[in-house]
C-alpha positions as CSV (number, residue, x, y, z in Angstrom):
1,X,1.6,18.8,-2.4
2,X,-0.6,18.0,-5.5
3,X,-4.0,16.3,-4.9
4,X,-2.8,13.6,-6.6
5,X,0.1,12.9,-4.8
6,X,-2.2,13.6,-1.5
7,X,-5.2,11.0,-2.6
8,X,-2.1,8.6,-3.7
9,X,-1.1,8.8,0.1
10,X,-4.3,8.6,1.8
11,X,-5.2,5.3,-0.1
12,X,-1.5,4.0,0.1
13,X,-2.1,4.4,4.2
14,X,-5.5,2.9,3.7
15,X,-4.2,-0.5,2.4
16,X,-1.4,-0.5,4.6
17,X,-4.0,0.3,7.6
18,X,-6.4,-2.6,6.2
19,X,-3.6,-5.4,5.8
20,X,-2.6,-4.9,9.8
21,X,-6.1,-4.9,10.7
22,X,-6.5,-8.6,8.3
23,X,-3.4,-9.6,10.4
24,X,-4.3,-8.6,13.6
25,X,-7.4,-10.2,13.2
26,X,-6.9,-13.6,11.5
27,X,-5.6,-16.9,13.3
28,X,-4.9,-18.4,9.7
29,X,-1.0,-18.5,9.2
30,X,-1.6,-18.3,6.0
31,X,-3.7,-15.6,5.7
32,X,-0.8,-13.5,7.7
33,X,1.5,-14.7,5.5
34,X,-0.4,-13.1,3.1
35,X,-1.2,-10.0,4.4
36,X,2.2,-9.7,5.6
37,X,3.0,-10.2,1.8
38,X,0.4,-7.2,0.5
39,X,1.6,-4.6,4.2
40,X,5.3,-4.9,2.4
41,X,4.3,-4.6,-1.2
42,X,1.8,-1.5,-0.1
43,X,4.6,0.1,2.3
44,X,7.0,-0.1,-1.2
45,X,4.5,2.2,-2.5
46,X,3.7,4.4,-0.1
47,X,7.8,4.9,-0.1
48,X,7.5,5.9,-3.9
49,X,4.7,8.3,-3.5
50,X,6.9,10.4,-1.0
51,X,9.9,10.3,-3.1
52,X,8.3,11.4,-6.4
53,X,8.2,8.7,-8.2
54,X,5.2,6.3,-9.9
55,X,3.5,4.4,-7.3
56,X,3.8,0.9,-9.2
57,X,7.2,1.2,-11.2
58,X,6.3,-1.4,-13.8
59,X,3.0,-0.2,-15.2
60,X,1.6,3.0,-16.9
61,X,-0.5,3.9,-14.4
62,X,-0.4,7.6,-11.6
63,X,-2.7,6.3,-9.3
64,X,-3.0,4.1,-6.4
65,X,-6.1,1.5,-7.2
């Protein structure tokens, strides 16, 4: 695996690992909502990272910011 592809990963996991913690944590609905919006979006790139492909489909871009 290339260390892009690996750094891609790690931070793809990060985000997914921070939006649980944000819902876990918060009593606001919507807040979860959300971060419920953000763990799907994040999980849709993590997906693409292990299939190849650009991380964010509509712009220019290799890495996960």
């Amino acid at each position: 695996m290339n260390k892009l592809k690996e750094e891609n990963l790690r931070r793809a996991l990060s985000h997914i690992e921070r939006h649980k913690q944000a819902i876990n944590t918060s009593d606001n609905s919507d807040d979860n909502d959300f971060h419920k919006l953000l763990l799907q979006f994040s999980y849709e790139v993590y997906e693409r990272i292990k299939a190849n492909k650009k991380p964010y489909p509509n712009l220019d871009s290799d890495k996960v910011f």
